[in-house]
Backbone bond lengths (Angstrom), bond angles and torsions (degrees), N, CA, C in turn:
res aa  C-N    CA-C-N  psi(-1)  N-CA   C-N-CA  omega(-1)  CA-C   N-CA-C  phi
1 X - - - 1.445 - - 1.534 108.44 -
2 X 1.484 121.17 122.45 1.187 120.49 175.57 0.860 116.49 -49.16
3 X 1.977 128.39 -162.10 1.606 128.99 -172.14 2.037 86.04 -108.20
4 X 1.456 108.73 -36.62 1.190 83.72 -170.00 2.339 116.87 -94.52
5 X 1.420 83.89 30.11 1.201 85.14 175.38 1.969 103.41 -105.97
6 X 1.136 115.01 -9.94 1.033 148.37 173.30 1.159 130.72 -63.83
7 X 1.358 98.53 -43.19 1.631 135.43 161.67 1.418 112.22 -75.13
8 X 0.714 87.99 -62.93 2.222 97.76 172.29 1.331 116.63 -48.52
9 X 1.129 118.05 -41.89 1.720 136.75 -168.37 1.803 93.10 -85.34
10 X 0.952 126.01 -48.70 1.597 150.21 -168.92 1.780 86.52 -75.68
11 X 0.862 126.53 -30.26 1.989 121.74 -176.73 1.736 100.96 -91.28
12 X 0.991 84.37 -56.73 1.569 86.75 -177.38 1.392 122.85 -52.60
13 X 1.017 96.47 -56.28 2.155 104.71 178.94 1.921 96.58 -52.11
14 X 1.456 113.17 -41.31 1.629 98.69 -169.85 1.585 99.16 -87.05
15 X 1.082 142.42 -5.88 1.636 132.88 171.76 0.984 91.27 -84.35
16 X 1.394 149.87 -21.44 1.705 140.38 -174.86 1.815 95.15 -81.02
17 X 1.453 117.99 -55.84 1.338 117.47 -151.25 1.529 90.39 -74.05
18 X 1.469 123.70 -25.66 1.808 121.09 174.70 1.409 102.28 -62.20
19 X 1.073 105.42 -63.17 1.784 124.64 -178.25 1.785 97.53 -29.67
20 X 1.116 119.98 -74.86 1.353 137.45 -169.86 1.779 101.07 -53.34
21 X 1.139 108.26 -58.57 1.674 118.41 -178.90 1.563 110.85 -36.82
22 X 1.866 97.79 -55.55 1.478 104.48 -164.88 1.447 113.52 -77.89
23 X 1.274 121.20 -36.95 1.326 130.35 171.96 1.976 99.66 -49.92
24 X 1.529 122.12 -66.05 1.285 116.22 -166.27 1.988 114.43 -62.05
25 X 1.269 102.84 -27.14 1.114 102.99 163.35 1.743 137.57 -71.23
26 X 1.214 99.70 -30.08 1.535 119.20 150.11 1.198 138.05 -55.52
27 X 1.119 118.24 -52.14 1.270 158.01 -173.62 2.044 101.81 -76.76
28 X 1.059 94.90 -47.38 1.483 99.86 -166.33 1.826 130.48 89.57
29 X 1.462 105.88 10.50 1.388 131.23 169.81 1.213 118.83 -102.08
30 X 1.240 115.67 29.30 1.535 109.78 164.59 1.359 118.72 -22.05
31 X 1.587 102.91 -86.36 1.510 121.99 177.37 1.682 107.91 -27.84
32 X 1.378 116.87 -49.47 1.531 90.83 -177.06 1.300 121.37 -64.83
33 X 1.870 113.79 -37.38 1.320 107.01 -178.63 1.653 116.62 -58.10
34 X 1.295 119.24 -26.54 1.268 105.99 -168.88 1.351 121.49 -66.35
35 X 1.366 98.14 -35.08 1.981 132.40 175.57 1.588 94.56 -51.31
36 X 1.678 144.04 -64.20 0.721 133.35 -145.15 1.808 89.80 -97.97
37 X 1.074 130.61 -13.39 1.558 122.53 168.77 1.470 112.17 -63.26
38 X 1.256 93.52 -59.08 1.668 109.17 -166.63 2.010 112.79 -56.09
39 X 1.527 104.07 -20.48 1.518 124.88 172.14 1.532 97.61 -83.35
40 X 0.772 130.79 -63.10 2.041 144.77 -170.74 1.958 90.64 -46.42
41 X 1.576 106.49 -74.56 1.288 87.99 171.77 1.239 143.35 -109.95
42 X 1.423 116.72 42.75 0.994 138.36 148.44 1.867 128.59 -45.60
43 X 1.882 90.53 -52.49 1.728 119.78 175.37 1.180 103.44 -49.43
């Protein structure tokens, strides 16, 4: 795997974990998102 495919893969995972952040903070479900992070990378 190249460096800048690496990079790409490395962008994506943190616009998901923002994605997820901003929605639970909005939303007022923090706590669940964290629950289902902390399971995701847990695996």
């Amino acid at each position: 795997m190249e460096s800048s495919e690496k990079r790409i893969i490395g962008s994506l995972l943190l616009l998901t974990g923002l994605t997820a952040l901003t929605v639970g903070l909005y939303t007022g479900q923090l706590d669940l998102i964290l629950e289902i992070m902390k399971r995701a990378f847990s695996l």
